[in-house]
C-alpha positions in Angstrom: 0.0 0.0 0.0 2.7 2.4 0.9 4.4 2.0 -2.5 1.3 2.3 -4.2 0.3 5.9 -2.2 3.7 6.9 -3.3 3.2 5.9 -7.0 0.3 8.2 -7.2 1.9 11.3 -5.6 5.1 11.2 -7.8 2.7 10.8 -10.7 0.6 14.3 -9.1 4.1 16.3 -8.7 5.0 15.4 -12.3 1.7 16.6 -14.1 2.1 19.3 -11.9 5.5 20.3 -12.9 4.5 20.1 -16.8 1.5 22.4 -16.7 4.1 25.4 -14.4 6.8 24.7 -17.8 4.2 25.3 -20.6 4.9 28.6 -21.9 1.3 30.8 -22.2 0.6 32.2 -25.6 1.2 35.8 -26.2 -2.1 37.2 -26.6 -1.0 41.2 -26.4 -2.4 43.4 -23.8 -2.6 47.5 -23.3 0.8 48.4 -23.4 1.5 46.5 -26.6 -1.4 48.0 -28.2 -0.6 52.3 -27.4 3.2 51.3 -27.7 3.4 49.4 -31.3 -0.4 50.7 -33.0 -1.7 53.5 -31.4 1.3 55.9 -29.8 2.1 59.6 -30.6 5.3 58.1 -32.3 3.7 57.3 -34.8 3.1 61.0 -35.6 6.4 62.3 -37.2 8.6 64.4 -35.5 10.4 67.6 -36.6 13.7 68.4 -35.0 15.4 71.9 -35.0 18.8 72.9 -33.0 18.4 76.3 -31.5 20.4 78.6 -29.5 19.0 79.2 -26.1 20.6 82.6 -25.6 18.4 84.4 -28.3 15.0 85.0 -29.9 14.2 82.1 -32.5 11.3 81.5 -34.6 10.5 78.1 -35.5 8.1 77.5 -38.4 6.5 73.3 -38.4 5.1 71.6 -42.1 1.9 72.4 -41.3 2.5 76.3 -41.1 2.3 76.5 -37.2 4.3 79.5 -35.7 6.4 79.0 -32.5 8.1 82.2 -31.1 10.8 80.9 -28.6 12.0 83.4 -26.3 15.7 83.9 -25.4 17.0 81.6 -22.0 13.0 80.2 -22.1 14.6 76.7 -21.4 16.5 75.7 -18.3 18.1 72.8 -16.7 17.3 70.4 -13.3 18.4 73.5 -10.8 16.8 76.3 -12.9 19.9 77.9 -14.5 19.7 79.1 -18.4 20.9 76.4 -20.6 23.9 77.6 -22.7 24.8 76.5 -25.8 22.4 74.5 -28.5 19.4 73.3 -27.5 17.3 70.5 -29.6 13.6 71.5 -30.0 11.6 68.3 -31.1 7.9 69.4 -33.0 4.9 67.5 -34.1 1.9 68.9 -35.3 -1.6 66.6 -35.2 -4.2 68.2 -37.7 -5.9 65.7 -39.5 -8.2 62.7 -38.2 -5.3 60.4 -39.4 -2.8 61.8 -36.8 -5.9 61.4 -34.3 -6.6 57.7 -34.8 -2.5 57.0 -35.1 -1.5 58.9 -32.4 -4.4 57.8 -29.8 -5.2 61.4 -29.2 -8.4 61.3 -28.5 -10.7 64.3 -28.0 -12.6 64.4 -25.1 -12.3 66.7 -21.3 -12.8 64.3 -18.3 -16.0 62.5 -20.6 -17.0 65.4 -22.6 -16.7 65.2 -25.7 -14.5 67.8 -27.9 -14.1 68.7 -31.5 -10.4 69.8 -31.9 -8.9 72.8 -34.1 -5.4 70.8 -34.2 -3.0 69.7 -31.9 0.7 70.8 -31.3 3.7 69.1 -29.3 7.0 70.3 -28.5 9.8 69.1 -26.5 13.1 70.2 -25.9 16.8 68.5 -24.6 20.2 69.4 -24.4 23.1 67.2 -24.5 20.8 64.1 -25.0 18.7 64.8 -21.6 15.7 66.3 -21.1 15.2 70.0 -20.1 12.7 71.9 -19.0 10.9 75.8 -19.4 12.1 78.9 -17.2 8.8 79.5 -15.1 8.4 82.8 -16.4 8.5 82.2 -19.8 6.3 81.2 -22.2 6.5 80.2 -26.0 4.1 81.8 -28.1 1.9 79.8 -31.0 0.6 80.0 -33.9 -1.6 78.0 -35.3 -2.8 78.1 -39.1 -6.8 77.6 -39.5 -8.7 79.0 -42.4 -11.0 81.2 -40.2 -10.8 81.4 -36.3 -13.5 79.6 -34.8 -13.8 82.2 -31.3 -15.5 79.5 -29.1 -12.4 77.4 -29.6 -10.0 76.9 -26.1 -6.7 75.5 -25.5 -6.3 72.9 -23.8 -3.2 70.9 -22.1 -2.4 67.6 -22.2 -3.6 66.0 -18.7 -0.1 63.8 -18.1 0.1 59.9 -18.5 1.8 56.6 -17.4 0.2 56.1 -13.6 -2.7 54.2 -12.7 -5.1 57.1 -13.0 -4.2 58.2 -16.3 -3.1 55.4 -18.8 -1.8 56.7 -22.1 -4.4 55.2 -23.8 -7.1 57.5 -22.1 -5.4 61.0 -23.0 -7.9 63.7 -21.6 -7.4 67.3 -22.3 -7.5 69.7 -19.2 -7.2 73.5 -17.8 -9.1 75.3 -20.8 -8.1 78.4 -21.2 -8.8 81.8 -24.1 -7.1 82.2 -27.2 -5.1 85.4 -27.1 -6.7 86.3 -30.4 -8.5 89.5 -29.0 -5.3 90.9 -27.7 -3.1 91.1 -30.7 -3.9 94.5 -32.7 -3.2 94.4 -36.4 -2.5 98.1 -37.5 -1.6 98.9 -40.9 0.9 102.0 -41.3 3.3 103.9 -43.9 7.1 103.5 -43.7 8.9 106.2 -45.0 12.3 106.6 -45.7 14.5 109.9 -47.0 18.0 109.6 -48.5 19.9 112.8 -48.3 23.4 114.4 -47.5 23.6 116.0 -43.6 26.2 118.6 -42.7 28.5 116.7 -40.6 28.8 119.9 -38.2 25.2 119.1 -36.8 25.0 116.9 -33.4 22.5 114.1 -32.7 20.1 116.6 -31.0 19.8 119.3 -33.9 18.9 116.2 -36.3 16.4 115.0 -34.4 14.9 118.3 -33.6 15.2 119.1 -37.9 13.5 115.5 -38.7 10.8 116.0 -36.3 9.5 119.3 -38.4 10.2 117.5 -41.6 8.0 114.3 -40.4 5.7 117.1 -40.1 5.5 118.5 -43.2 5.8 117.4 -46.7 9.1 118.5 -47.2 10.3 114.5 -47.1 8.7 114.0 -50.1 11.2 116.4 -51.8 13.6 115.3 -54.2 17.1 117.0 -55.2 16.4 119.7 -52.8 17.8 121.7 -50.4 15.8 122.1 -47.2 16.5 124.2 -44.4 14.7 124.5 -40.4 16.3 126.6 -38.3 20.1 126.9 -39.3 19.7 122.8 -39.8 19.8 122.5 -43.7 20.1 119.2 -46.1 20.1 118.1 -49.4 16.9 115.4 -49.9 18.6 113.4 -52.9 14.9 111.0 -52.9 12.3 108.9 -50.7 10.2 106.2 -50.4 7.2 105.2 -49.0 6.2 101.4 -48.3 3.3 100.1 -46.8 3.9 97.6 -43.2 1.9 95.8 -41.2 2.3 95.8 -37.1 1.5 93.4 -34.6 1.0 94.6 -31.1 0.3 91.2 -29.1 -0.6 91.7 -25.0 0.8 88.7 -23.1 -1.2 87.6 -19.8 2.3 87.7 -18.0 2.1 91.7 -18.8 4.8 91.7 -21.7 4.2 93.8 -24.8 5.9 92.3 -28.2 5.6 94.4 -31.2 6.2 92.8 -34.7 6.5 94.1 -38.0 6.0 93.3 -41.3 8.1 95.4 -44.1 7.0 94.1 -47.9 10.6 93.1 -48.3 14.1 93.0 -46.9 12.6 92.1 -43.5 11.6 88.0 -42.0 9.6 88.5 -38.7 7.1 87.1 -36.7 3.6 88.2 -38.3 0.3 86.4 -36.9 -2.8 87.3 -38.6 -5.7 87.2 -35.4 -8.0 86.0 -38.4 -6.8 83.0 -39.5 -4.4 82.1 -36.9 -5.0 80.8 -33.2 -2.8 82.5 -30.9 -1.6 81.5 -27.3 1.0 81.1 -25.5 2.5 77.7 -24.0 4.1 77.6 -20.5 4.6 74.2 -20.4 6.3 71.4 -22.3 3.9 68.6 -24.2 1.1 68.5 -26.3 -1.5 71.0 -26.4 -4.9 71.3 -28.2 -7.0 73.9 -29.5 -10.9 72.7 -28.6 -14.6 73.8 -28.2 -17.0 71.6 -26.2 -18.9 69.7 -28.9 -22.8 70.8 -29.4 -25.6 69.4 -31.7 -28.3 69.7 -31.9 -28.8 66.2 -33.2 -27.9 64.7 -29.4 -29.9 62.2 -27.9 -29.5 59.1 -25.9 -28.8 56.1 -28.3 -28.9 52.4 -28.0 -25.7 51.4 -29.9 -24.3 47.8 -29.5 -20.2 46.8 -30.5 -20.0 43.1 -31.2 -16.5 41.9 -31.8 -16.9 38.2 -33.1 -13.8 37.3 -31.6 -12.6 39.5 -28.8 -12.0 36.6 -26.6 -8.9 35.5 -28.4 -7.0 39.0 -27.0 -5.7 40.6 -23.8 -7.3 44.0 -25.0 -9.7 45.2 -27.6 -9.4 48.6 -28.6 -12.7 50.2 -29.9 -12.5 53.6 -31.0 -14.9 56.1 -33.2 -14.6 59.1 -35.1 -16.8 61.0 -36.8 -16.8 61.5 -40.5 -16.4 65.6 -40.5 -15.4 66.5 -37.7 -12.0 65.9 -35.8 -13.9 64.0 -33.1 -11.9 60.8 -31.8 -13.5 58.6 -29.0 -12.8 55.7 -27.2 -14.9 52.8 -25.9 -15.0 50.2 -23.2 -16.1 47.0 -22.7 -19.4 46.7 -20.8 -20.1 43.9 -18.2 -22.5 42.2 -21.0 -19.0 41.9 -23.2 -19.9 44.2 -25.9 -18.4 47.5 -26.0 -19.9 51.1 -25.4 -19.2 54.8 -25.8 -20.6 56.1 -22.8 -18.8 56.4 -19.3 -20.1 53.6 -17.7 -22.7 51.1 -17.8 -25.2 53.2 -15.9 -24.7 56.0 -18.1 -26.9 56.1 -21.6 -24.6 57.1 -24.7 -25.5 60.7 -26.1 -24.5 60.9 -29.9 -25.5 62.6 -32.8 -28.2 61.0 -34.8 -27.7 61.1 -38.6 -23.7 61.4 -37.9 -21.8 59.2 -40.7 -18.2 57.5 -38.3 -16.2 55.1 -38.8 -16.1 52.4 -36.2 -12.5 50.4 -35.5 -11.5 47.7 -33.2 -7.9 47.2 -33.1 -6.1 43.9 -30.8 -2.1 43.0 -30.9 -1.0 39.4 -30.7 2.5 37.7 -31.4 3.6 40.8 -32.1 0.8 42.0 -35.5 -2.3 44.3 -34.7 -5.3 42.7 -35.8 -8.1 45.5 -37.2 -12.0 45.7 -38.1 -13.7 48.6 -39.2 -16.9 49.8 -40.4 -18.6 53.2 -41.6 -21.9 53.5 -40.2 -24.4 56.0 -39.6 -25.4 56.7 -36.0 -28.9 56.2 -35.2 -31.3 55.9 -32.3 -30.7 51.6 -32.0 -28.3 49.6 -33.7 -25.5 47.0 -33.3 -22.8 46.7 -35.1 -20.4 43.2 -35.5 -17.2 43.5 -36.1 -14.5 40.4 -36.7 -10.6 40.8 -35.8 -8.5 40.4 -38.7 -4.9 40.0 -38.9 -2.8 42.7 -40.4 0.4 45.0 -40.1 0.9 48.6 -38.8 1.4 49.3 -42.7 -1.4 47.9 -43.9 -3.9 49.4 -40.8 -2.5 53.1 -42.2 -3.3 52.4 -45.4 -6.8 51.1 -44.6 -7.4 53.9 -42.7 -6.0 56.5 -45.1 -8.2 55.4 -47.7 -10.9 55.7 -45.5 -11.6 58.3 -43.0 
């Protein structure tokens, strides 16, 4: 009996032994899916090498406008970084960057239509730096007419349990600085002429103040005289210029000027630019809290045929003309929703064409559905995993949303 007892235990410790040595299958999870699909590297990134010691302007692909203040950047104790400095730039403006980049549009479960996104980063000898806390970097961002309900909002930061970066959510919305900059269109007038050397600082400025004056400047060959001052006008000019007078929050006046040639400056039209200022490093968005007047409370069902074969499914929306990017969940009854919870009824537009996606990653390929649909008051959608590349999901997606 004893020998028989102890047959049957060394058979028990050997099963066990083979089950602890068989290797589990990789089926993907989270961090797979917003590292290798869905990640803000997959948006491209512009690099410029600056000097931190003076003014620069920096100019991205997509025509947005960063003024970059002299010593704005600084190092772990605060001093003024010297030497070059690398600026890194991405600009998100179309729904593509949206979907590739995960950035999706929506304020603590509001949602938001965006007006573009920008991102900029900075380092210096290959480690990160920061921004002087009184500075800021001024932006401007191309749009073919300014939208004034439109905010800017920051980036609320990621990697901790409360804020995954596959949930971005856009905080702290504050004004465009569009009503403060003053466009003012002048004359620029130059006069060449011949002084008298005898004549001091003082009596020229005293004899161009009466000839501003006048009309005199406008002479040409001609000898013009204001008491005992006297010069020869040989010709002028006159040349139209545009000035920008921008008020910052932090109280600092910057003037800019626009000559018609022989002059590259800062010029922001308040009309077809948004202007702010950043005083932090990351992404920012320019946003207005989206309203329809098509909202109502929707019963809208995401099947996907084969979600149990994954860590994570990824269900996302966005809507056809607008640059509106959501994400889902999965609800207790396994299919997936748009709302906050599964107490909470989904609100969308009704009559809204989208385009539905579910995305999965597995032994190391994303696997991607998607569908167009209109949004109505009840429907369900299926939707069935198929394997693919990170390729071939941007080219499906290019061709279609």
């Amino acid at each position: 009996m004893k020998k028989f007892l102890f047959a049957v235990v060394g058979i028990a410790l050997l099963t066990s032994c083979a089950v602890e040595e068989k290797e589990a299958p990789d089926l993907g999870n989270a961090t797979d899916l917003f590292e290798q699909v869905y990640s803000t590297d997959q948006i491209s990134a512009q690099l410029h090498t600056i000097s931190n010691d003076r003014d620069t302007t920096l100019v991205g692909e997509n025509g947005t406008v960063f003024r970059i203040f002299e010593n704005t950047f600084v190092d772990e104790n605060g001093d003024a970084i010297e030497g070059a400095v690398e600026v890194e730039i991405k600009e998100a403006f179309d729904k593509m960057d949206l979907v590739m980049g995960n950035l999706i549009t929506t304020t603590d479960g509001e949602i938001l239509e965006s007006g573009g996104m920008v991102y900029i980063n900075a380092s210096a000898d290959g480690k990160e730096i920061s921004m002087s806390s009184n500075k800021s970097i001024g932006v401007a961002v191309p749009t073919e007419e300014v939208d004034r309900k439109m905010k800017i909002y920051a980036a609320e930061p990621c990697n901790s349990e409360d804020t995954p970066c596959g949930n971005m959510n856009w905080t702290d919305p504050k004004s465009t600085l569009n009503k403060k900059v003053k466009t003012e269109q002048r004359q620029q007038y130059t006069v060449w002429y011949t002084p008298n050397p005898i004549y001091s600082e003082e009596e020229m400025d005293k004899f161009f103040d009466y000839l501003w004056s006048t009309d005199l400047w406008k002479s040409k060959n001609k000898l013009v005289k204001h008491r005992g001052t006297e010069i020869m006008i040989k010709y002028h000019t006159s040349e139209p210029i545009t000035i920008i007078t921008t008020r910052y929050d932090d109280g600092r006046i910057v003037q800019e000027v626009l000559a018609p040639k022989g002059r590259n400056t800062f010029v922001t039209d308040p009309n077809t630019n948004y202007i702010f200022s950043m005083n932090n490093l990351g992404w920012t968005n320019i946003d207005k809290l989206r309203k329809d007047e098509r909202d109502q409370e929707v019963e809208f069902a995401t099947n996907v045929k084969n979600d149990s074969a994954f860590n994570t499914v990824y269900v996302s929306l966005i809507f056809k003309d607008k640059n509106v990017y959501l994400n889902g969940y999965q609800m207790k009854n396994g299919s997936y929703s748009f709302a906050r919870n599964d107490d909470e009824k989904m609100v969308l537009p009704v009559g809204q064409e989208a385009t539905l996606m579910a995305t999965a990653y597995k032994l190391g390929n994303p696997y991607f559905a998607m569908e167009n649909i209109t949004i109505s008051e009840k429907f369900s959608v299926d939707l069935d995993l198929k394997e693919t590349t990170t390729d071939g999901l941007k080219a499906t997606l290019k061709e279609s949303i």
